[in-house]
One Martini backbone bead per residue (centre of mass of N, CA, C, O) as a GRO file, in nm:
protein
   82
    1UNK     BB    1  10.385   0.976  -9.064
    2UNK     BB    2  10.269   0.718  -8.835
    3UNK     BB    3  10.232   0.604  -8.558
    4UNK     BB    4  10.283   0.326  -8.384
    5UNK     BB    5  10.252   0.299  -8.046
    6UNK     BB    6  10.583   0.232  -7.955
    7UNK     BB    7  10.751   0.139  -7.674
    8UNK     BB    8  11.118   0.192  -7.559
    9UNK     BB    9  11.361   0.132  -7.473
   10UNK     BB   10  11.732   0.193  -7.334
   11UNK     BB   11  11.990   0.054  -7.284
   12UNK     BB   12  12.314   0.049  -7.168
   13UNK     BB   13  12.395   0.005  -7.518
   14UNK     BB   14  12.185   0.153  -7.682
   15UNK     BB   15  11.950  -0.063  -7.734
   16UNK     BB   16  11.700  -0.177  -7.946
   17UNK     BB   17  11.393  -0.298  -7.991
   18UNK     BB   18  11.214  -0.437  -8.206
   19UNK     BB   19  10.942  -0.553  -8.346
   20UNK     BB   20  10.799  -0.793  -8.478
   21UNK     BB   21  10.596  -0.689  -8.626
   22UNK     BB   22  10.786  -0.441  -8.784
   23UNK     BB   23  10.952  -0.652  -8.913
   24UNK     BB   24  10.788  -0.753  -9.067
   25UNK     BB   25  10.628  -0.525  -9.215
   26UNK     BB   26  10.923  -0.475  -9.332
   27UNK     BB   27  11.124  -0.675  -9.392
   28UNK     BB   28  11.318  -0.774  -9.110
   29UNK     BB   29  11.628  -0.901  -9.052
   30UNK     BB   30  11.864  -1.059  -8.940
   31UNK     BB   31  12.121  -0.862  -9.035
   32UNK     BB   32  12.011  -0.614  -9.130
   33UNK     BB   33  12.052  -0.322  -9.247
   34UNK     BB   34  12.079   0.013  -9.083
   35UNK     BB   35  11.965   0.336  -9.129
   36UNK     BB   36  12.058   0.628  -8.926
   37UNK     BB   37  11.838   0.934  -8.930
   38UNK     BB   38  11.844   1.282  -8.924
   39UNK     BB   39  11.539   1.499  -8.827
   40UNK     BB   40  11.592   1.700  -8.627
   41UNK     BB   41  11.469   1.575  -8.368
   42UNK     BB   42  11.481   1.296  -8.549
   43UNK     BB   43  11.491   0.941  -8.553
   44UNK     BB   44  11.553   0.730  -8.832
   45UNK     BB   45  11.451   0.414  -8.994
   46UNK     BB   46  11.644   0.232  -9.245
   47UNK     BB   47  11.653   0.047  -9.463
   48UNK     BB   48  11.944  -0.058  -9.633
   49UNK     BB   49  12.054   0.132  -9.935
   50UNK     BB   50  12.252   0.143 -10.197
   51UNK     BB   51  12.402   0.456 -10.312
   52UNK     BB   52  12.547   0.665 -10.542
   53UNK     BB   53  12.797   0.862 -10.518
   54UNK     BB   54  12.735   1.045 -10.723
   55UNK     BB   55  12.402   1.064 -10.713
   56UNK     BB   56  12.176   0.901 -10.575
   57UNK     BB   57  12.099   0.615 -10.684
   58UNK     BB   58  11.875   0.279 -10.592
   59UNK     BB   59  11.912   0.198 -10.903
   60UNK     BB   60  12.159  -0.001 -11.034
   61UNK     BB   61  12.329  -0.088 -10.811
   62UNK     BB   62  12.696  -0.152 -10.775
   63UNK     BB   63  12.986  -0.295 -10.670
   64UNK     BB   64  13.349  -0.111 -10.684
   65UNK     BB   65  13.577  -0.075 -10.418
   66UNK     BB   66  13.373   0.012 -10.196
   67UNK     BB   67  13.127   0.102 -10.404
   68UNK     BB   68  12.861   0.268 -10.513
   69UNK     BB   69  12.738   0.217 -10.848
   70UNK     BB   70  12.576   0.315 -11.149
   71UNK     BB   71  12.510   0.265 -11.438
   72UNK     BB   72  12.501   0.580 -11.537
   73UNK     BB   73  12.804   0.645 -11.460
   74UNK     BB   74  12.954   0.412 -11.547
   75UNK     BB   75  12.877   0.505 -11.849
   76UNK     BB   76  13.034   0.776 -11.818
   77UNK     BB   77  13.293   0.687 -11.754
   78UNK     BB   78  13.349   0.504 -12.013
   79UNK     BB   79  13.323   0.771 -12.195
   80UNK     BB   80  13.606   0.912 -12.072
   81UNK     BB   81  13.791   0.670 -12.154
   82UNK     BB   82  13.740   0.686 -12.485
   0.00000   0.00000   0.00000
């Protein structure tokens, strides 16, 4: 990873302005989620994927009474059922 070399505040609530070329960069847009990861001591910032709560797999997953489930889960779980 590479430094983008900007340097930001911390507002009085806690918050950050992303820049707009790095928002553009990224594509990412008002009101899109993002994901706050900690790695030993740094913050990181990711759009949010929604993975499978059983394996963690962020490719055909679907949601489910407010769960992410991929379809190969969904698969196996379908298997137990019948």
């Amino acid at each position: 990873m590479r430094p983008a070399g900007v340097v930001r505040k911390v507002d009085q609530l806690g918050r950050i302005v992303l820049p707009k070329s790095l928002r553009k960069r990224y594509k990412m847009n008002e009101g899109d989620p993002v994901e706050i990861l900690v790695a030993g001591d740094q913050i990181l910032l990711e759009r949010y994927r929604p993975k499978c709560v059983f394996c963690g797999e962020m490719n055909g997953v679907t949601e489910y009474r407010e769960k992410h489930i991929c379809e190969g889960c969904m698969g196996e779980m379908a298997q137990i059922r019948a």
